[in-house]
C-alpha positions as a LaTeX table, in Angstrom:
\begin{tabular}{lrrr}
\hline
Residue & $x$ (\AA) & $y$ (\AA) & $z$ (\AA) \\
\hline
Unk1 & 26.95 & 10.34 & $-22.80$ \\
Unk2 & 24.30 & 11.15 & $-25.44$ \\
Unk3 & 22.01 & 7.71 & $-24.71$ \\
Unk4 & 22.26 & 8.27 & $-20.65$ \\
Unk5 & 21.17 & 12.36 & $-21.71$ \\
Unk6 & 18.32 & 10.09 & $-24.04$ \\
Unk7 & 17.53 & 7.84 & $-21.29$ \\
Unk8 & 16.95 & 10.69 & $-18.52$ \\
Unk9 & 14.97 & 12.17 & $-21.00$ \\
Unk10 & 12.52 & 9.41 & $-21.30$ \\
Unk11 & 12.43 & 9.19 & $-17.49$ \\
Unk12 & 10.62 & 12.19 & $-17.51$ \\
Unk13 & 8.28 & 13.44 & $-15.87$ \\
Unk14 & 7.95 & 9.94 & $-13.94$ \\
Unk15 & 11.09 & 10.43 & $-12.21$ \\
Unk16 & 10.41 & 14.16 & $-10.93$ \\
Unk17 & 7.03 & 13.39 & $-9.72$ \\
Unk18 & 8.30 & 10.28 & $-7.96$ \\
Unk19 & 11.01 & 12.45 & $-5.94$ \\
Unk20 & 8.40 & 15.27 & $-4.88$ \\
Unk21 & 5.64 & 12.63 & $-3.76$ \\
Unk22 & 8.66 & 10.56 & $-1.94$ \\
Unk23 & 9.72 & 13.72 & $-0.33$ \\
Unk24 & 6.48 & 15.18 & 0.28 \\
Unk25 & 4.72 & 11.59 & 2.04 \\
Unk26 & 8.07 & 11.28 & 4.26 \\
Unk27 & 7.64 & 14.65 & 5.61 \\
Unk28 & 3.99 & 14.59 & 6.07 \\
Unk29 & 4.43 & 10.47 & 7.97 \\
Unk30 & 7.46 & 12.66 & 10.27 \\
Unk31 & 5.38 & 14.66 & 11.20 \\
Unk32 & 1.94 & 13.07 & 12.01 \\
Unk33 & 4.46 & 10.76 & 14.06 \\
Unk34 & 5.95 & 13.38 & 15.96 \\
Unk35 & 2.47 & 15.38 & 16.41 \\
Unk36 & 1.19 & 11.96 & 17.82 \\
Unk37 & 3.78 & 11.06 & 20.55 \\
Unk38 & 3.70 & 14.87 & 21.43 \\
Unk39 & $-0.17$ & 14.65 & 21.66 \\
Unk40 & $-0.05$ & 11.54 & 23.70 \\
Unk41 & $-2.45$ & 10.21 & 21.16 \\
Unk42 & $-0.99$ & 6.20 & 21.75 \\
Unk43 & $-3.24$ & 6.28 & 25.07 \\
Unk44 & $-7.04$ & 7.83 & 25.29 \\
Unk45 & $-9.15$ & 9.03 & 22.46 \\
Unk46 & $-11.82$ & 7.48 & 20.18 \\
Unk47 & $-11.00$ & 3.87 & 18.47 \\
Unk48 & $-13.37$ & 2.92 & 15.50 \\
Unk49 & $-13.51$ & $-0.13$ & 13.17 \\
Unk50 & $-16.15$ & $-0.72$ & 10.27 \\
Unk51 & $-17.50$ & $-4.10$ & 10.13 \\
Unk52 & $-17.88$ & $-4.29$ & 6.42 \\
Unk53 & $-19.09$ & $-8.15$ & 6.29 \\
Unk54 & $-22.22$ & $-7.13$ & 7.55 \\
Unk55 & $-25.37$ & $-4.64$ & 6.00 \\
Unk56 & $-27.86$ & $-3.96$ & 8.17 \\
Unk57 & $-31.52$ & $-3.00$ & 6.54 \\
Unk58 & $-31.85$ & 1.01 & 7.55 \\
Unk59 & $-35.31$ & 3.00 & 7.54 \\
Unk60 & $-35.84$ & 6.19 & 5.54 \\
Unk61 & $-35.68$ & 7.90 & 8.38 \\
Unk62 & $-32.06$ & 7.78 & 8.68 \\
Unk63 & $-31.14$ & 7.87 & 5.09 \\
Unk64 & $-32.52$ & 9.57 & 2.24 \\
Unk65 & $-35.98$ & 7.85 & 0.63 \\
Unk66 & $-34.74$ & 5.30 & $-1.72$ \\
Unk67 & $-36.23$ & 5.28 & $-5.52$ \\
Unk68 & $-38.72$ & 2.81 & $-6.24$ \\
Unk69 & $-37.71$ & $-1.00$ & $-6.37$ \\
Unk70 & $-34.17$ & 0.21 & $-4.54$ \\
Unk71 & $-32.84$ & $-0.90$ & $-1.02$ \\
Unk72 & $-31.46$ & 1.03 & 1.77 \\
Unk73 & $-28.94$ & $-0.86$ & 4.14 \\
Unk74 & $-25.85$ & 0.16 & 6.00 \\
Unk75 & $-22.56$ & $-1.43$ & 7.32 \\
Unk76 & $-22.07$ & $-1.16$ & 11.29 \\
Unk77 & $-19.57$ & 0.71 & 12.60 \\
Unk78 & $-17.96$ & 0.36 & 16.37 \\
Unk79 & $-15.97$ & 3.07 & 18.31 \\
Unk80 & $-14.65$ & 2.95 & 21.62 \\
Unk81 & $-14.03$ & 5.92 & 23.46 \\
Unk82 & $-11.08$ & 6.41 & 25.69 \\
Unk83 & $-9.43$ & 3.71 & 23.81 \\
Unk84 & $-6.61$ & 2.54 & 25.88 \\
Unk85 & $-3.29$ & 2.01 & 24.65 \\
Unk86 & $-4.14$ & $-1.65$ & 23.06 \\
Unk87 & $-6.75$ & $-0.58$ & 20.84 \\
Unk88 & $-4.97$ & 2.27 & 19.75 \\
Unk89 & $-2.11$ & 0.28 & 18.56 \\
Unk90 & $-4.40$ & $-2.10$ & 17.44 \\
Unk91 & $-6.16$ & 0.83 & 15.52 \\
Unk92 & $-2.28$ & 1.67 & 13.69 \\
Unk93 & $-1.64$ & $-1.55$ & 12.60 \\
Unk94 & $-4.94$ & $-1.68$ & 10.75 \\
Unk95 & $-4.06$ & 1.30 & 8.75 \\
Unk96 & 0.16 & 1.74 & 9.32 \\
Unk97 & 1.47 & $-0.87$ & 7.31 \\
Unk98 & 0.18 & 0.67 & 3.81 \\
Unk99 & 1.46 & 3.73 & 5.05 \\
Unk100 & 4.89 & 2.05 & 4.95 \\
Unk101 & 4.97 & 0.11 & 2.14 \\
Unk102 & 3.86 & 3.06 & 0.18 \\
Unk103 & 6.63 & 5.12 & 1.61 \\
Unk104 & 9.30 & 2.22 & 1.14 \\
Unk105 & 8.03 & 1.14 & $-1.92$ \\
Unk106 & 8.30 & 5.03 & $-3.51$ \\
Unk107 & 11.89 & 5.20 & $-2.20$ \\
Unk108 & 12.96 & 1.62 & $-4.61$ \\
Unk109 & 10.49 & 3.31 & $-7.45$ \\
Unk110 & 13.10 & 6.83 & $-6.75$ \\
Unk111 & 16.27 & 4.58 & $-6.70$ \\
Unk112 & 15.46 & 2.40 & $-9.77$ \\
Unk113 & 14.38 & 5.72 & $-11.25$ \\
Unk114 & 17.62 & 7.69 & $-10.62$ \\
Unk115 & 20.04 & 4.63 & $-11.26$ \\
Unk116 & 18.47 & 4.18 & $-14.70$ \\
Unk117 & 19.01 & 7.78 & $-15.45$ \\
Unk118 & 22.40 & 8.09 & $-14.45$ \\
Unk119 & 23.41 & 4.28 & $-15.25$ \\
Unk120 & 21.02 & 3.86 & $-18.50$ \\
Unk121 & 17.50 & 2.52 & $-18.97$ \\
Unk122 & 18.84 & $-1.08$ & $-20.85$ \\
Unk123 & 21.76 & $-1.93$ & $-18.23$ \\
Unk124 & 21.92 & $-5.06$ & $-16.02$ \\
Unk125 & 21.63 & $-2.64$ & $-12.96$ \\
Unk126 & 18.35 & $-1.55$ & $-14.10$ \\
Unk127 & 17.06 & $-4.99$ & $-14.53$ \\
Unk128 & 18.14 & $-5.90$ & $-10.94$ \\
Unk129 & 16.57 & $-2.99$ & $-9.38$ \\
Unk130 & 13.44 & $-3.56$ & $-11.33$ \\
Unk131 & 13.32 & $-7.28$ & $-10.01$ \\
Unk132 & 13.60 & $-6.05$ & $-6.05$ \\
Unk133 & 11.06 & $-3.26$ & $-6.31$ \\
Unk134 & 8.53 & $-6.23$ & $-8.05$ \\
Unk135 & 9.90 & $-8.93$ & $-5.60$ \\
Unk136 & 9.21 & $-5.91$ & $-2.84$ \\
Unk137 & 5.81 & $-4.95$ & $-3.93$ \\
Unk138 & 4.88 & $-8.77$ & $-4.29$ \\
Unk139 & 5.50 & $-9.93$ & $-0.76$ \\
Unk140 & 4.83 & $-6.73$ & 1.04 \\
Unk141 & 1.56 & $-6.10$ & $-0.39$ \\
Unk142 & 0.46 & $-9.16$ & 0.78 \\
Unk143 & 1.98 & $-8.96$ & 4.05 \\
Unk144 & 0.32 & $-5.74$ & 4.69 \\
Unk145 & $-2.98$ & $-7.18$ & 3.65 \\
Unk146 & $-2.57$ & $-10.43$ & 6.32 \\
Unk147 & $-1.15$ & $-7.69$ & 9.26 \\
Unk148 & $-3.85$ & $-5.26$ & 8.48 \\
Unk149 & $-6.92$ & $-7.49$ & 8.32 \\
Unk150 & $-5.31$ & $-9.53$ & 11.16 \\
Unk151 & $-4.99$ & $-6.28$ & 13.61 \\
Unk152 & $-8.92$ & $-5.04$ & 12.17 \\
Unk153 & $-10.17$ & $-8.45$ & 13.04 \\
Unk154 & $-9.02$ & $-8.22$ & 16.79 \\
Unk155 & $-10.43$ & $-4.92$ & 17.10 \\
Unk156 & $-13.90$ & $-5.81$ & 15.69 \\
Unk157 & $-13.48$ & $-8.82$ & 18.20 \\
Unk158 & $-12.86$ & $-6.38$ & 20.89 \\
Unk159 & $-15.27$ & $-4.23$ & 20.16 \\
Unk160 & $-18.41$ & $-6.11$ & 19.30 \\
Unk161 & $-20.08$ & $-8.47$ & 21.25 \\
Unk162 & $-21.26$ & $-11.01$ & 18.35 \\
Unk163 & $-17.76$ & $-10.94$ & 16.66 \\
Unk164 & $-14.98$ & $-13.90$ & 17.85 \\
Unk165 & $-11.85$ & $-13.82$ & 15.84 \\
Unk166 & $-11.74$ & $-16.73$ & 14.13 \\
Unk167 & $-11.05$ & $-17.84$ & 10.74 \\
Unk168 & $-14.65$ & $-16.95$ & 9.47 \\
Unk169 & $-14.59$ & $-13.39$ & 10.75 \\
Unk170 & $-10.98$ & $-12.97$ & 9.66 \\
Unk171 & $-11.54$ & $-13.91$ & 6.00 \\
Unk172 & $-14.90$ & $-11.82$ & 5.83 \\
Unk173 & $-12.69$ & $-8.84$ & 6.72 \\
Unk174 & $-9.54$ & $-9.88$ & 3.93 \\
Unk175 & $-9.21$ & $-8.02$ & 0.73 \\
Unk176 & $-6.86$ & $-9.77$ & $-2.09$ \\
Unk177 & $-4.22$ & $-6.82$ & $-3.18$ \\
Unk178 & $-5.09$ & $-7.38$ & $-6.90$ \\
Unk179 & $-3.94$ & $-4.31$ & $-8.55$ \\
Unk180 & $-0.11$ & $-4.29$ & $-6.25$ \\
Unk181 & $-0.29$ & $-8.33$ & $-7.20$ \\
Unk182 & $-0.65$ & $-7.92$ & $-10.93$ \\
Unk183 & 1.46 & $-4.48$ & $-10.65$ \\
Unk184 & 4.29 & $-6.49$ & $-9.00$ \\
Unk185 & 4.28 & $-9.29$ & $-11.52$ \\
Unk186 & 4.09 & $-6.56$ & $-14.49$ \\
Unk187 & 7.27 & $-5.31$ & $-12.84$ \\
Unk188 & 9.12 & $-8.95$ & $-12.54$ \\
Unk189 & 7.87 & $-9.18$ & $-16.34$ \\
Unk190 & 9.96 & $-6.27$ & $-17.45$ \\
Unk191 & 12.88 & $-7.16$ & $-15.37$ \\
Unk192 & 12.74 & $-10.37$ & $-17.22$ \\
Unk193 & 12.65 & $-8.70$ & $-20.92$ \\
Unk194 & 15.18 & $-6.23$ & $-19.60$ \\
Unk195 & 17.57 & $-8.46$ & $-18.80$ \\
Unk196 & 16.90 & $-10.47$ & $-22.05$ \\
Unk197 & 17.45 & $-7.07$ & $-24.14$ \\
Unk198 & 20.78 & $-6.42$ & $-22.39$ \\
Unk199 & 21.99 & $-9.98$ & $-22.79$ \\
Unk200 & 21.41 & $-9.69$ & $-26.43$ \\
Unk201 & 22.75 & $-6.40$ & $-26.78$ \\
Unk202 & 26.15 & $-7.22$ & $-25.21$ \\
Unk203 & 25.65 & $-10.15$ & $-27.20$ \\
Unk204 & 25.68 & $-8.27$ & $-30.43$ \\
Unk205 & 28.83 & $-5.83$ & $-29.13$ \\
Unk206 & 30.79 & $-8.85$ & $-29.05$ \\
Unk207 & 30.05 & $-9.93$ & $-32.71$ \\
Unk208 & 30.37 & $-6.37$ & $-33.91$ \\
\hline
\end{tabular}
């Protein structure tokens, strides 16, 4: 009893803030989804995508006067107004998926959080759950990276004349996930040395 009491202990304030931010996203993503089928917001209103492979040189008319020896440039941005009901969705799946994974992602961090405080920190449970929230964050980050740039390329197609989707366009619009890549791996790490720790501990229990 005294090293689970230890081992909530330690899981502090992590595991607190983790349940409040859980609780707090899920009710905010409820209700932006219900405001948005109640608004009718799926059909009509005003699409926009940022083309942020190109700069285009901007006079100081538009933008403040730049310091001497400096540049001012901007990155185009297309809207359609009235969007109909495949640019909208279009629109979501450019900016949904991270939404979700976020969400889902919080809810294993919560469950691997409150497992280890009620099962123990060093305990082959804890080791597993660590390994599916890595193995989670791994493929979905990337998955959401493909879907997202994939549903922002079509739009920009859509939307601007001198944009095809193709491979080009596609991969001048795709940003790696480093930091949920490395994060992920970090994670798979420590379910490793987890796992190790418990093996040798049980190992030691049985020579004792």
């Amino acid at each position: 009893m005294t090293d689970v009491t230890e081992d909530r202990k330690m899981l502090e304030p992590m595991a607190t803030v983790v349940s409040i931010a859980l609780r707090l996203l899920t009710a905010l993503a409820t209700v932006g989804l219900v405001l948005s089928v109640a608004r009718g917001s799926w059909g009509g209103g005003v699409v926009c995508v940022t083309d942020e492979s190109t700069h285009i040189s901007a006079g100081d008319a538009s933008f403040g006067a730049p310091a001497s020896g400096a540049l001012v440039d901007s990155i185009p941005r297309y809207c359609a107004e009235n969007a109909d009901t495949a640019l909208r969705l279009l629109n979501q799946l450019g900016e949904l998926p991270t939404t979700l994974l976020l969400i889902s992602s919080l809810f294993l961090l919560h469950r691997l959080l409150t497992g280890a405080a009620k099962d123990g920190i060093y305990t082959t449970q804890t080791a597993s759950r660590l390994r599916v929230l890595g193995w989670w964050l791994l493929a979905g980050s990337l998955l959401v990276a493909i879907a997202e740039t994939t549903a922002r390329t079509a739009l920009l197609a859509d939307l601007a004349k001198e944009v095809e989707f193709t491979a080009d366009s596609w991969l001048s619009l795709w940003s790696f996930p480093y930091l949920a890549t490395l994060t992920a791996l970090g994670l798979l790490t420590f379910a490793r040395i987890t796992k190790a720790g418990v093996t040798m501990r049980e190992e030691l229990e049985g020579v004792v």
